[in-house]
N, CA, C and O atoms as CSV, one atom per row, in Angstrom:
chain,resi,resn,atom,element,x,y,z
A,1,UNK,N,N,57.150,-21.846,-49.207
A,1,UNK,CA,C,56.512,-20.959,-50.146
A,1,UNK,C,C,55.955,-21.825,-51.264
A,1,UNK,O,O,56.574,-22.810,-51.664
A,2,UNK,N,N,54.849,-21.474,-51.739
A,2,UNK,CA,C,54.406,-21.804,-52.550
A,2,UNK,C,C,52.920,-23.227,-52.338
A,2,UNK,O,O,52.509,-23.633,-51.251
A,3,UNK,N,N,52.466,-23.644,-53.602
A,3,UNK,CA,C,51.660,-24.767,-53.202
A,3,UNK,C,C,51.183,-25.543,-53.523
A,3,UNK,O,O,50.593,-25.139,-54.526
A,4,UNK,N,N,50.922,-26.736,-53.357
A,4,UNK,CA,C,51.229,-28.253,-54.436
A,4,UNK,C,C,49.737,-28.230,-54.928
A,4,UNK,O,O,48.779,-28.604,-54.250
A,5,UNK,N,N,49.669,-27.629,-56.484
A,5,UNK,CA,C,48.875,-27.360,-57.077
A,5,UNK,C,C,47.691,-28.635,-56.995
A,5,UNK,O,O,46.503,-28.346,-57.140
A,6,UNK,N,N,48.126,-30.075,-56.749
A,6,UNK,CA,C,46.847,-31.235,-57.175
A,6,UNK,C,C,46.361,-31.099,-55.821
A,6,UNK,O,O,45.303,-31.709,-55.673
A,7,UNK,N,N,46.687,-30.629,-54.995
A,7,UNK,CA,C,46.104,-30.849,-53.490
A,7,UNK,C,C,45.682,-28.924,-53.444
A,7,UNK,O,O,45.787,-28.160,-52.484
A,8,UNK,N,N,45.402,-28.750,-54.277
A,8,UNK,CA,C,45.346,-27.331,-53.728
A,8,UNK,C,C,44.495,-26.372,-55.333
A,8,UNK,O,O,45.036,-25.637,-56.159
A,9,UNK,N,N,42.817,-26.887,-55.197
A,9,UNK,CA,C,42.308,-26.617,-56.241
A,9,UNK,C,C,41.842,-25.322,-56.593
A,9,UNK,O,O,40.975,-25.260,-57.464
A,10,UNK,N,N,42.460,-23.780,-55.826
A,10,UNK,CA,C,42.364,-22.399,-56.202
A,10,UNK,C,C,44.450,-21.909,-56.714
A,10,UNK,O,O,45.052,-20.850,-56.893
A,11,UNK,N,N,44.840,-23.421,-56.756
A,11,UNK,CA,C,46.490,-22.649,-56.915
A,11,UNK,C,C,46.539,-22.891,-58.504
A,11,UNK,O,O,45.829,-23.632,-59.185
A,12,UNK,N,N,47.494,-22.121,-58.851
A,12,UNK,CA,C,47.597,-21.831,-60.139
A,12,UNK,C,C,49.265,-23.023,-60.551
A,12,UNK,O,O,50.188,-23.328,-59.794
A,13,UNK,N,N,49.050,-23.369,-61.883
A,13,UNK,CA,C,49.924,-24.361,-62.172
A,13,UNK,C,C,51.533,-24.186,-61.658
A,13,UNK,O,O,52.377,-24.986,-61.253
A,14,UNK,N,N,51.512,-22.673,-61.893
A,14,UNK,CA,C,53.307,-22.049,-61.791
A,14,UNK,C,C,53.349,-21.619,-59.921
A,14,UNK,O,O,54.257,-20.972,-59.400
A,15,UNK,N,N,52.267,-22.115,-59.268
A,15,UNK,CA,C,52.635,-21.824,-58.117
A,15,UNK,C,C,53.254,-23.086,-57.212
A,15,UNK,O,O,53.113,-22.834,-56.015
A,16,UNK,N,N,53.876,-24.321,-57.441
A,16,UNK,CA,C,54.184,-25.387,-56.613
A,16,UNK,C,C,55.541,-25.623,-57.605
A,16,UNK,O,O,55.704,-25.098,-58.706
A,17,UNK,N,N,56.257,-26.338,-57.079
A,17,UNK,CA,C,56.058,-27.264,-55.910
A,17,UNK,C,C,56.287,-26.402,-54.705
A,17,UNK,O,O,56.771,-25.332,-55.076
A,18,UNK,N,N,56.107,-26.458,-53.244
A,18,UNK,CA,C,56.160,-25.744,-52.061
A,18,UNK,C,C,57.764,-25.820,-52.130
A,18,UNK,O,O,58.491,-26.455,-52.893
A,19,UNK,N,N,58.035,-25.030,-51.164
A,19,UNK,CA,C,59.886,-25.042,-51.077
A,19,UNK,C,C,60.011,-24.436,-50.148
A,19,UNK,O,O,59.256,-23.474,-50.015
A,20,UNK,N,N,60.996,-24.716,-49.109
A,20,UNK,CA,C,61.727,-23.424,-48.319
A,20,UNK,C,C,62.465,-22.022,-48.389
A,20,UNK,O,O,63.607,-21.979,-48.848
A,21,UNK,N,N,62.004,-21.188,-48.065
A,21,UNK,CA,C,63.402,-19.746,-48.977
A,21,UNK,C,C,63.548,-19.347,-47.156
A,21,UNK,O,O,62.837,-19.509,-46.164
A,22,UNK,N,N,64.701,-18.837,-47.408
A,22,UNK,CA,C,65.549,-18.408,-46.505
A,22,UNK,C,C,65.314,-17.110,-47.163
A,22,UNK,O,O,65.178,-16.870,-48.363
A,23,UNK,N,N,65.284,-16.064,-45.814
A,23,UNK,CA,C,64.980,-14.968,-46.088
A,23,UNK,C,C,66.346,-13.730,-46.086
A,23,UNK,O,O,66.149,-13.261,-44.964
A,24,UNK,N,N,67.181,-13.194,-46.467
A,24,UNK,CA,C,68.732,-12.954,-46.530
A,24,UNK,C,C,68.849,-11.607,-45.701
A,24,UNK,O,O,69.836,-11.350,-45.010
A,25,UNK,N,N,67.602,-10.655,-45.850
A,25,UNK,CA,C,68.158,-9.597,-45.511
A,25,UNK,C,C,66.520,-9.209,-45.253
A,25,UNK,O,O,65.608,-9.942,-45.635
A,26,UNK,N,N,66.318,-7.949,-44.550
A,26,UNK,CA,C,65.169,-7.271,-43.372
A,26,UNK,C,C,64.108,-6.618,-44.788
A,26,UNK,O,O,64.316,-6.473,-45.993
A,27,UNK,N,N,63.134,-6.396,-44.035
A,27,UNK,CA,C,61.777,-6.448,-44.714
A,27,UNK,C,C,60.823,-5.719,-43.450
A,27,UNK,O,O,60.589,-5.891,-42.254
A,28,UNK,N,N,60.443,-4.777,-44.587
A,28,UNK,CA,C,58.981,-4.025,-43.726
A,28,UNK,C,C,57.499,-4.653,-43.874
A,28,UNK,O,O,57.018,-5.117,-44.908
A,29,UNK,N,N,57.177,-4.605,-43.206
A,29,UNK,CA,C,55.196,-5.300,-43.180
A,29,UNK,C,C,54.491,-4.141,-42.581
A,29,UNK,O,O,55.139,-3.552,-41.716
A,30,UNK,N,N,53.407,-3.721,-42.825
A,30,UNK,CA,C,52.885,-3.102,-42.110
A,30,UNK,C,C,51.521,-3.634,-41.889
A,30,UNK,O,O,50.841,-4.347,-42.627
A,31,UNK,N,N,51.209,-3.043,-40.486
A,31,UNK,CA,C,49.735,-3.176,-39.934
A,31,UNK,C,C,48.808,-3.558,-40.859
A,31,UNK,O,O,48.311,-4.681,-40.785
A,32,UNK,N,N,48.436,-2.633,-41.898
A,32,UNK,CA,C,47.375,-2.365,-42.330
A,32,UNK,C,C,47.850,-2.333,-43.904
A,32,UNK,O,O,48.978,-2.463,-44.379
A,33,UNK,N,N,46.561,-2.109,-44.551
A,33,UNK,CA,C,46.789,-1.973,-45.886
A,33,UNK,C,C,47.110,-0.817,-46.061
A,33,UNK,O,O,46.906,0.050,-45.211
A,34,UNK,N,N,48.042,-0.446,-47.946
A,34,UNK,CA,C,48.716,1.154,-47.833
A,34,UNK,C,C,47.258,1.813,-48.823
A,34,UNK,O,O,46.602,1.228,-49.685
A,35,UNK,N,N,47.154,2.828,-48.436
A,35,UNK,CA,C,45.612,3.168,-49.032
A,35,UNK,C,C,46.275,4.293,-50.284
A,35,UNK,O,O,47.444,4.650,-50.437
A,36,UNK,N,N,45.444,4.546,-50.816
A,36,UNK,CA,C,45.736,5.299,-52.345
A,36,UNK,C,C,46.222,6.912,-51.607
A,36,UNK,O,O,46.394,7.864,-52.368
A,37,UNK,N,N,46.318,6.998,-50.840
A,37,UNK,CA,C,46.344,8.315,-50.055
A,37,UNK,C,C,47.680,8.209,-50.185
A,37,UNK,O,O,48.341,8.907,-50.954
A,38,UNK,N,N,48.281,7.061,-49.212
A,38,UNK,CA,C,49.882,6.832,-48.674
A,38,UNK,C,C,50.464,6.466,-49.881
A,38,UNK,O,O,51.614,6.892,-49.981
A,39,UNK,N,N,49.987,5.692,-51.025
A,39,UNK,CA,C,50.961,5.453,-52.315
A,39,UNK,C,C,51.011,6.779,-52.988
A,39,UNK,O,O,52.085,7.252,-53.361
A,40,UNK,N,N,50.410,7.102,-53.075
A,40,UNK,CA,C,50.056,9.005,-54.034
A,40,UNK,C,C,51.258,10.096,-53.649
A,40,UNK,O,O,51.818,10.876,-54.420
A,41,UNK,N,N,51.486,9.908,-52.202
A,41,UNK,CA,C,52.345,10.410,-51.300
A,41,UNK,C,C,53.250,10.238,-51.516
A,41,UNK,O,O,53.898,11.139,-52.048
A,42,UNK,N,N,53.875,8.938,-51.229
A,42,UNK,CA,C,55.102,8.580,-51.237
A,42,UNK,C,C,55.525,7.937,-52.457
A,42,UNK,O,O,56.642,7.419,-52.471
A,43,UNK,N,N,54.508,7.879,-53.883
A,43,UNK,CA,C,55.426,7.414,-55.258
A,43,UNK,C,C,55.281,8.422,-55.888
A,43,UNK,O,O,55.795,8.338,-57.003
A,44,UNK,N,N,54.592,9.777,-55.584
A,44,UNK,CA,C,54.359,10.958,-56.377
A,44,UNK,C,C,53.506,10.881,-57.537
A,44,UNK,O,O,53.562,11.792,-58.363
A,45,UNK,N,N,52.592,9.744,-57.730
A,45,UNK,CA,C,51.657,9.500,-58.291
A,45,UNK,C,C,50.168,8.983,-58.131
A,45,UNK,O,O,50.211,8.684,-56.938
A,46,UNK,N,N,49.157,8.743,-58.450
A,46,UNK,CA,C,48.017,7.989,-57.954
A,46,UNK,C,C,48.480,6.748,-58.786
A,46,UNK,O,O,49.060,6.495,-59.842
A,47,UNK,N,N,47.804,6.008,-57.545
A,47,UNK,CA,C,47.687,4.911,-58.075
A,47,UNK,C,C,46.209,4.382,-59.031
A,47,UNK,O,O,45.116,4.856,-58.722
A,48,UNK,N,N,46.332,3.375,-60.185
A,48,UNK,CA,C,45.689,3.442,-60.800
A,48,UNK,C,C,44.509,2.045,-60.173
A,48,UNK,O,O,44.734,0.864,-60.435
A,49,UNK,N,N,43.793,2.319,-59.683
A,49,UNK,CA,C,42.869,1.091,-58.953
A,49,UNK,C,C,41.636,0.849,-59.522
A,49,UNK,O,O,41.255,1.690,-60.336
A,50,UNK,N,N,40.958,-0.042,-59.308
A,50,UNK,CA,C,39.637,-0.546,-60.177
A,50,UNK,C,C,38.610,0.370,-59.025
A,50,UNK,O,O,37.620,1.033,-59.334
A,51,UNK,N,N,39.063,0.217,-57.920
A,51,UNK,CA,C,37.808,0.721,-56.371
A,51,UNK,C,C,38.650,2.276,-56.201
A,51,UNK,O,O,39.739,2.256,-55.627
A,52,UNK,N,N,38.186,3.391,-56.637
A,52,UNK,CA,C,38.934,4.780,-56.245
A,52,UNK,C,C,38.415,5.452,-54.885
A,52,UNK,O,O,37.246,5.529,-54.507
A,53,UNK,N,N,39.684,5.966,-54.179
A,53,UNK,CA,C,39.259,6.228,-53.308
A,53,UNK,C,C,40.437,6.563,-52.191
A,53,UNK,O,O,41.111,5.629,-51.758
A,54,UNK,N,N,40.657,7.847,-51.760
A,54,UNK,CA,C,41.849,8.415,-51.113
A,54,UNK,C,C,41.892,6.988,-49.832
A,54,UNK,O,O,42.948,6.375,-49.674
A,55,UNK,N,N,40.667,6.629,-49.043
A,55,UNK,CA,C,41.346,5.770,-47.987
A,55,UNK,C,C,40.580,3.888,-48.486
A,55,UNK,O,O,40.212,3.161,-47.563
A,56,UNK,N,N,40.508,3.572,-49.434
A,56,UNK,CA,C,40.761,2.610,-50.491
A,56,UNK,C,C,41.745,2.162,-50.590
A,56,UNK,O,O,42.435,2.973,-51.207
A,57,UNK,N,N,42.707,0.689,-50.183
A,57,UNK,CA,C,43.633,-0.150,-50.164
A,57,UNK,C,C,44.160,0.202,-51.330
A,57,UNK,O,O,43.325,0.793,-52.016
A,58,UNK,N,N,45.551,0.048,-52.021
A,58,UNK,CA,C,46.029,-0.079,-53.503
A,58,UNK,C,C,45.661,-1.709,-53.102
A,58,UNK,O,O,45.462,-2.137,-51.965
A,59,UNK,N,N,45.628,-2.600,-54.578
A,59,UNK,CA,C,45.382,-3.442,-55.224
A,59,UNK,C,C,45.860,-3.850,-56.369
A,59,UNK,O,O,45.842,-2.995,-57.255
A,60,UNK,N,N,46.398,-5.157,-56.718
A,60,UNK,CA,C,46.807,-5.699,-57.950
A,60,UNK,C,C,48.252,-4.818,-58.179
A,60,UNK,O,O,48.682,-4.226,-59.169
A,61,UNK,N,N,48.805,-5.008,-56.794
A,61,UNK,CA,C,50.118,-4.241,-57.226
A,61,UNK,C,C,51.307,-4.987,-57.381
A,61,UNK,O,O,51.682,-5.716,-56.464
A,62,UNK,N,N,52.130,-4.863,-58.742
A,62,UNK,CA,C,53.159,-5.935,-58.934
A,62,UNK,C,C,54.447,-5.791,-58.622
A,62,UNK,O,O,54.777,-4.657,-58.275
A,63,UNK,N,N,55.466,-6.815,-58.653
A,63,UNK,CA,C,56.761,-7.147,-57.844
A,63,UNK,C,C,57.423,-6.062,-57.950
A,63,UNK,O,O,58.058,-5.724,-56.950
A,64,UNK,N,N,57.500,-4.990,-59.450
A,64,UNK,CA,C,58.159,-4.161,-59.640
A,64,UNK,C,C,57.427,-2.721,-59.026
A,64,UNK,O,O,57.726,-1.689,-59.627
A,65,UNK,N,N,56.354,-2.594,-57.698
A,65,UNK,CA,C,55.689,-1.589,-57.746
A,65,UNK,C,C,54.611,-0.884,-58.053
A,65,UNK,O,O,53.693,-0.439,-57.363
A,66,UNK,N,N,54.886,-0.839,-59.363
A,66,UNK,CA,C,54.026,-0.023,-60.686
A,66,UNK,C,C,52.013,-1.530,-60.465
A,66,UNK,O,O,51.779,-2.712,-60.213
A,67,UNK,N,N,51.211,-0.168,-60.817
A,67,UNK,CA,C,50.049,-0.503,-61.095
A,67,UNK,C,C,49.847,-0.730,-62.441
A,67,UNK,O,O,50.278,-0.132,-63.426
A,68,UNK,N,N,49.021,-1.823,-62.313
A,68,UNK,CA,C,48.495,-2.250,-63.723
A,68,UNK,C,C,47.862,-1.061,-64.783
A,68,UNK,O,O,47.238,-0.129,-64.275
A,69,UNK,N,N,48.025,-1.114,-66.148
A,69,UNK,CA,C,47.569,-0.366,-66.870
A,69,UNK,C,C,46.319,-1.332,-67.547
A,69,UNK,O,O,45.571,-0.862,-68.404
């Protein structure tokens, strides 16, 4: 994870050094992107996106969930 910022001129300073993580416990991925339809649904809110649009990807969504204000 991660990536050795002098060899890597779109990475950002706080993203290296690379490292290994061991992953501890199960994790969902899905197919496809979750569209403003499926977050609306299932967080009981819209999501707040720059591109609106019921089948429109969410975007800029952070570790804790929640959309940018």
């Amino acid at each position: 994870m991660g990536e050795e910022p002098s060899l890597s001129p779109d990475a950002d300073p706080d993203e290296g050094p690379p490292h290994a993580v061991t992953l501890t416990r199960g994790f969902r991925c899905g197919a496809a992107e979750v569209t403003q339809a499926q977050w609306e649904r299932f967080m009981g809110a819209p999501f707040l996106s720059l591109f609106q649009g019921p089948d429109r990807p969410v975007e800029r969504v952070s570790y804790g969930g929640r959309s940018p204000s």
